[in-house]
FIKOLKOL-810009 format. One record per residue (C-alpha): x, y, z; residue in three letters. Coordinates in steps of 0.25 Angstrom, whole numbers, plus 5000, padded with zeros to 4 digits. Example, Ala and Ser with C-alpha at 12.3 -4.5 7.8 and 13.67 -1.06 7.14 Angstrom:
FIKOLKOL-810009
<u = 5049	v = 4982	w = 5031	resn = ALA>
<u = 5055	v = 4996	w = 5029	resn = SER>
***
This chain:
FIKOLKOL-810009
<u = 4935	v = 4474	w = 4853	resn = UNK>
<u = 4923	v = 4483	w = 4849	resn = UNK>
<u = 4921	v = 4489	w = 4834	resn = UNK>
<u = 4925	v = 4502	w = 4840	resn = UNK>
<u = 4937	v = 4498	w = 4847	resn = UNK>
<u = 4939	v = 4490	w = 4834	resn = UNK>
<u = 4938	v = 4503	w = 4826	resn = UNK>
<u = 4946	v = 4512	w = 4835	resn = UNK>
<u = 4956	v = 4503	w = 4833	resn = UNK>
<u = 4956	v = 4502	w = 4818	resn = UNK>
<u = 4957	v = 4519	w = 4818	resn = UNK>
<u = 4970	v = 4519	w = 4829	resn = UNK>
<u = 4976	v = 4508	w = 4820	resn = UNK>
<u = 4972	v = 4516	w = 4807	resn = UNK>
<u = 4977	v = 4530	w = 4813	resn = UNK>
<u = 4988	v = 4523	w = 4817	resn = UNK>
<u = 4992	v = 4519	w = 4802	resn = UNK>
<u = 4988	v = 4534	w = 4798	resn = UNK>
<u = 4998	v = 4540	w = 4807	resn = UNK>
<u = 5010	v = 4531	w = 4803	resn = UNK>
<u = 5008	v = 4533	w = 4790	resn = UNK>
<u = 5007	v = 4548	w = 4792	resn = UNK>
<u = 5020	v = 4547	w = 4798	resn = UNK>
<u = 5027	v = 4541	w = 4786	resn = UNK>
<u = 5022	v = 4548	w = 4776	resn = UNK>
<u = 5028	v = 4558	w = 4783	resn = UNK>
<u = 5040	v = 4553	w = 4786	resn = UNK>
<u = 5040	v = 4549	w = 4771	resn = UNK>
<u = 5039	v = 4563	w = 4766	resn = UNK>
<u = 5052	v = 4567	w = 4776	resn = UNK>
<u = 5062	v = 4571	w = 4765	resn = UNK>
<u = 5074	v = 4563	w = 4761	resn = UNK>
<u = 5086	v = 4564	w = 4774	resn = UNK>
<u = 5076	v = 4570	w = 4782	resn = UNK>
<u = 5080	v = 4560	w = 4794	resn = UNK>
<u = 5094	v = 4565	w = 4791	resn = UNK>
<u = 5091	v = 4579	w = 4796	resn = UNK>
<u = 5083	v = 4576	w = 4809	resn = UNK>
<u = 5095	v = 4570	w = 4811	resn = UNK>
<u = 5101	v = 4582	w = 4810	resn = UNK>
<u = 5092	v = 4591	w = 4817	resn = UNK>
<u = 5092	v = 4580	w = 4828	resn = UNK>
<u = 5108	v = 4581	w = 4830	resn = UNK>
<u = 5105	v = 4596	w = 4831	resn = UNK>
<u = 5096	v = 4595	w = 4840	resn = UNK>
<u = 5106	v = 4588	w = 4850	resn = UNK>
<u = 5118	v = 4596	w = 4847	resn = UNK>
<u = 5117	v = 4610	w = 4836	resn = UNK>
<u = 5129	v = 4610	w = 4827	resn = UNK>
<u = 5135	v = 4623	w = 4829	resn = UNK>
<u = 5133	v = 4634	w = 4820	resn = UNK>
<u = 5141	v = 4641	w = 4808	resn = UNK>
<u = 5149	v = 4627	w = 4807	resn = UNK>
<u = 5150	v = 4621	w = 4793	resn = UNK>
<u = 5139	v = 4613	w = 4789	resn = UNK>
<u = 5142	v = 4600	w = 4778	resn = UNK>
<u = 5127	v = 4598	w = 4772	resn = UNK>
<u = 5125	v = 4588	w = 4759	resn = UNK>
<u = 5124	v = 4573	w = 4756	resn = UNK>
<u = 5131	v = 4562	w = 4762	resn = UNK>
<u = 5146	v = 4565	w = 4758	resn = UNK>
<u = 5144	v = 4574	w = 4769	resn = UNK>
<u = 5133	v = 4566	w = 4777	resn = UNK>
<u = 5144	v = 4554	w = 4778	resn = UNK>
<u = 5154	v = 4563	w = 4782	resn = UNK>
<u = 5151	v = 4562	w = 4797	resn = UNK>
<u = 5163	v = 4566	w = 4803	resn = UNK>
<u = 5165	v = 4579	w = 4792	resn = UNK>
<u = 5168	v = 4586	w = 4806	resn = UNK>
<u = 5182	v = 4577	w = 4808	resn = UNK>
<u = 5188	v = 4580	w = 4795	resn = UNK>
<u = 5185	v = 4597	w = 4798	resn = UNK>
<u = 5189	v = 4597	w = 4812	resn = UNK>
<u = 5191	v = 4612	w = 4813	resn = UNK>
<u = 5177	v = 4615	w = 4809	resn = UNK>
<u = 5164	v = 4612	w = 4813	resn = UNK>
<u = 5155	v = 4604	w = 4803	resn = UNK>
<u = 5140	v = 4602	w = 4804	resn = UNK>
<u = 5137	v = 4589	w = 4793	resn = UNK>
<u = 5123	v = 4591	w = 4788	resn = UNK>
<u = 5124	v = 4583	w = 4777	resn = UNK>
<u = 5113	v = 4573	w = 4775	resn = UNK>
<u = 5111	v = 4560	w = 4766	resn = UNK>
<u = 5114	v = 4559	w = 4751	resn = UNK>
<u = 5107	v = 4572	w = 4751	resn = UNK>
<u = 5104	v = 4579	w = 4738	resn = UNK>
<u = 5105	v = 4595	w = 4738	resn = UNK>
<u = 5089	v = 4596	w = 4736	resn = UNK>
<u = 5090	v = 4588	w = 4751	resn = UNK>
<u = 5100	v = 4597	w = 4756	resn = UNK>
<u = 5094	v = 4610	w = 4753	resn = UNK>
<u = 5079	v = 4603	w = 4759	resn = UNK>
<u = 5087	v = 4601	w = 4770	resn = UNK>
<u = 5094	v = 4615	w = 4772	resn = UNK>
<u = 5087	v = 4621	w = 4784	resn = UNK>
<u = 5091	v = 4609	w = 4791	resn = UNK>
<u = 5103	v = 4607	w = 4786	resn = UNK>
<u = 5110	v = 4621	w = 4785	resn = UNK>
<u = 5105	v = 4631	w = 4792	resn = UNK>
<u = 5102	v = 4627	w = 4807	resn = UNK>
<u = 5118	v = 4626	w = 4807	resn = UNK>
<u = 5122	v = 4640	w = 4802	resn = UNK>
<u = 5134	v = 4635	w = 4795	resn = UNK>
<u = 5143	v = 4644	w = 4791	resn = UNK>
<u = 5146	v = 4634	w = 4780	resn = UNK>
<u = 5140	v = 4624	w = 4771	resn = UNK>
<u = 5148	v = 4613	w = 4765	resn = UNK>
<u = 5138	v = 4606	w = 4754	resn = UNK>
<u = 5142	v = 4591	w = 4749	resn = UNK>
<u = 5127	v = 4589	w = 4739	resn = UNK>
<u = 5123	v = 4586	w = 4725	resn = UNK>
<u = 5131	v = 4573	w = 4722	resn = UNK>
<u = 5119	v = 4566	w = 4727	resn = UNK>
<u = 5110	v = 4575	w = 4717	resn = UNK>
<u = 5117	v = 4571	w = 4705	resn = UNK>
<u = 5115	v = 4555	w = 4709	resn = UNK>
<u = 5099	v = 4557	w = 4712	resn = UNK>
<u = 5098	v = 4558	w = 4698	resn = UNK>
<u = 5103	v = 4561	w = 4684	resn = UNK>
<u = 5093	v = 4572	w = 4682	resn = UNK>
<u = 5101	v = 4580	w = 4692	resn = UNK>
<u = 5112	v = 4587	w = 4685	resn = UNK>
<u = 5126	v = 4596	w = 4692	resn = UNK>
<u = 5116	v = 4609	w = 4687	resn = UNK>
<u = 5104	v = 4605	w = 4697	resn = UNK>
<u = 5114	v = 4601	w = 4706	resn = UNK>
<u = 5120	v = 4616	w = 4706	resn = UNK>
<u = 5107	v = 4621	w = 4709	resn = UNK>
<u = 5103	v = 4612	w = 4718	resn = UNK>
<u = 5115	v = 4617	w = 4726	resn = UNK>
<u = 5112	v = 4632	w = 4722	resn = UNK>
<u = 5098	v = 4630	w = 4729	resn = UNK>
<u = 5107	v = 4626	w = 4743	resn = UNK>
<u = 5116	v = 4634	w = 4744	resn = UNK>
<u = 5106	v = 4647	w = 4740	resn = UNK>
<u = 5098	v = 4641	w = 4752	resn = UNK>
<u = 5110	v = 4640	w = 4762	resn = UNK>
<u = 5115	v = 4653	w = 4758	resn = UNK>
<u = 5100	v = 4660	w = 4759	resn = UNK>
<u = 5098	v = 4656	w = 4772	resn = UNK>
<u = 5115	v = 4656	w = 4777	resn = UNK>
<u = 5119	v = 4667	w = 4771	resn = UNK>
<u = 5133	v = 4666	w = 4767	resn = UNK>
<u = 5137	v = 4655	w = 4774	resn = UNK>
<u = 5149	v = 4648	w = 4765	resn = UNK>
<u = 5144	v = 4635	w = 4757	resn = UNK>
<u = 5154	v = 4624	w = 4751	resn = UNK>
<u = 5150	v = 4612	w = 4742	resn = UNK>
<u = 5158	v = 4601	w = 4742	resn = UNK>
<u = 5159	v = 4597	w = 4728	resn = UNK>
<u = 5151	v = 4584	w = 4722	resn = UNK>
<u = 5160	v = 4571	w = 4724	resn = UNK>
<u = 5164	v = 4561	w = 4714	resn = UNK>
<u = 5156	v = 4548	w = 4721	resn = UNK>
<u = 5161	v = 4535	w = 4712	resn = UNK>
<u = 5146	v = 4530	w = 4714	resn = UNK>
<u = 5140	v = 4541	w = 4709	resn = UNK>
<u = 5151	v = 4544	w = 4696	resn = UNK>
<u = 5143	v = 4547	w = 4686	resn = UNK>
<u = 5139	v = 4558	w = 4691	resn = UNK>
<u = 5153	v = 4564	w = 4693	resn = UNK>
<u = 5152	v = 4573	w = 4680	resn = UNK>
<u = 5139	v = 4579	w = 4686	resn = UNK>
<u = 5145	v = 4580	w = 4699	resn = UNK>
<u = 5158	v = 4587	w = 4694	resn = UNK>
<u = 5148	v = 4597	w = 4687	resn = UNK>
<u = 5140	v = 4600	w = 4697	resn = UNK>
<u = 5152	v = 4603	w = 4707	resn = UNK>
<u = 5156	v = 4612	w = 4696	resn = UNK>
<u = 5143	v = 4620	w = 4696	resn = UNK>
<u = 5143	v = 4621	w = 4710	resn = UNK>
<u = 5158	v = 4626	w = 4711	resn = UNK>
<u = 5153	v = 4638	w = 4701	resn = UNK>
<u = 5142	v = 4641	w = 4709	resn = UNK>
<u = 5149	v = 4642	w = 4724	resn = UNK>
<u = 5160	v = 4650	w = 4715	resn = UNK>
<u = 5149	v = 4661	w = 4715	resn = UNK>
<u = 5147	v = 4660	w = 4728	resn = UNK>
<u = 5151	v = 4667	w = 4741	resn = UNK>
<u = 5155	v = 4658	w = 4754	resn = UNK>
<u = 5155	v = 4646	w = 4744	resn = UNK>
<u = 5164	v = 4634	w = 4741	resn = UNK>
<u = 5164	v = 4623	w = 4731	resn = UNK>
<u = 5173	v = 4611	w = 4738	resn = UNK>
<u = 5178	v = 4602	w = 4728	resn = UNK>
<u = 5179	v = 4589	w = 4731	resn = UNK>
<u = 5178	v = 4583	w = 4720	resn = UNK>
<u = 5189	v = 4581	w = 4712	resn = UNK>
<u = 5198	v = 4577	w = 4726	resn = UNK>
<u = 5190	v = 4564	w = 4726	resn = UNK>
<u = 5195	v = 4561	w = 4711	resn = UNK>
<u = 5206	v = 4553	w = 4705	resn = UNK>
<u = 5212	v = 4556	w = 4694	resn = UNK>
<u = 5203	v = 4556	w = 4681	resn = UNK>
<u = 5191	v = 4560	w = 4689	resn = UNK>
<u = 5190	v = 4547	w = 4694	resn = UNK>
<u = 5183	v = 4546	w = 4709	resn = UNK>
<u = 5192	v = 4542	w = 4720	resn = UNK>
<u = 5184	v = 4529	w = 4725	resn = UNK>
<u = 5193	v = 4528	w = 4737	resn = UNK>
<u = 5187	v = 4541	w = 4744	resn = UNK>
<u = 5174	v = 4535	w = 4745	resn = UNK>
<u = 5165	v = 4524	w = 4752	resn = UNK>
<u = 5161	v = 4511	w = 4746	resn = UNK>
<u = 5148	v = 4517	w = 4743	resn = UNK>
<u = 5157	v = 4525	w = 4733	resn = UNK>
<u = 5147	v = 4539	w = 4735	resn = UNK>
<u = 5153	v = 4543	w = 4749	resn = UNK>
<u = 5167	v = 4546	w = 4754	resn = UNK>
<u = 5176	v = 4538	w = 4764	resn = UNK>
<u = 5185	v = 4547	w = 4773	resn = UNK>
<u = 5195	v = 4548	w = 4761	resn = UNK>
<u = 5184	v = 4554	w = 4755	resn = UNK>
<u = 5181	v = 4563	w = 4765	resn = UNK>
<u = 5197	v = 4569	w = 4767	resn = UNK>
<u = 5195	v = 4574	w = 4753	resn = UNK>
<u = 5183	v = 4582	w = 4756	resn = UNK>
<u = 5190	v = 4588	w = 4770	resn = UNK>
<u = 5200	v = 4592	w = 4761	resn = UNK>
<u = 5192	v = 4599	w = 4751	resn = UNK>
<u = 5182	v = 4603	w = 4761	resn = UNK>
<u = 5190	v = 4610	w = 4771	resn = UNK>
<u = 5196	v = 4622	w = 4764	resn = UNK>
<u = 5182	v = 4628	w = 4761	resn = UNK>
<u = 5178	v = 4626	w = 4777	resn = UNK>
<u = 5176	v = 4638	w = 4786	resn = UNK>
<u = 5183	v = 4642	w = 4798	resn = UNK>
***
């Protein structure tokens, strides 16, 4: 092998390793559930969920409800729910997640994942944090109707129940003042008596629900739907 063949192929092994590192960093600098929503833009691109359905969006009480559809057979759901997303993720992820779909309603389960990031984070930054969402759906919907579903009791995550029941309680006040807006409680279904939480409606994980679980929320859930 001659010095230049020698040195031609140092600079296609070295332009090699520049090229794969590129590619990580980028990779590295996709933001957190990014994979989750090509997946979604993916699914679409196969089949387009029809429009003006009602579309769930949040974390993973709503991501692990994968068959949400069979328990509201007389209407048309589109789950766009993704991960243990926190509402910051959420409204990052709003162009992708809301409006190709033109729902003609939002059902939001988020912010129970924001008070167990940290304990900086109190049920007043959750309330804005859920202020800044729904101002951006409306901006760009319109008056499309939005419901949140109301932050659960999750045994693993008790202490912060006191929080969570605060912050539900500023968000109800808020949606009061609202137009095509609902609060869904679902809250204190999933108690016992003394405000104990009903381990038996959820997982071993003791943070996500079993179909118990999820026959309370259809129950609470369906009234608010639309026709």
């Amino acid at each position: 092998m001659t010095v230049e063949t020698m040195k031609l192929s140092v600079l296609k092994v070295f332009s090699l390793f520049i090229l794969l590192s590129l590619c990580s960093s980028l990779k590295a600098q996709h933001p957190r559930y990014y994979n989750d929503i090509q997946r979604f833009k993916k699914q679409d691109s196969i089949k387009m969920p029809p429009q003006h359905a009602i579309l769930f969006i949040g974390s993973s009480s709503f991501t692990k409800w994968t068959d949400v559809q069979n328990y509201f057979p007389e209407y048309t759901i589109i789950n766009r729910a993704f991960g243990g997303s926190t509402l910051p993720e959420v409204i990052n992820y709003a162009n992708d997640i809301v409006f190709p779909y033109s729902p003609k309603q939002v059902i939001i389960y988020c912010g129970e994942n924001d008070l167990a990031s940290s304990d900086t984070i109190t049920p007043t930054i959750v309330l804005n944090r859920f202020k800044q969402l729904f101002e951006i759906i409306r901006k760009e919907s319109g008056s499309v109707n939005i419901a949140y579903v109301s932050i659960k009791p999750s045994p693993i995550r008790k202490k912060n129940q006191i929080k969570a029941e605060q912050a539900n309680e500023l968000i109800r006040k808020f949606l009061k003042t609202k137009p095509k807006a609902a609060f869904i409680d679902v809250y204190h279904s999933m108690l016992l008596k003394e405000r104990n939480i009903n381990g038996e409606i959820f997982t071993s994980d003791s943070l996500h629900m079993n179909a118990k679980g999820y026959a309370i929320w259809q129950k609470a859930i369906q009234p608010y739907l639309l026709k």
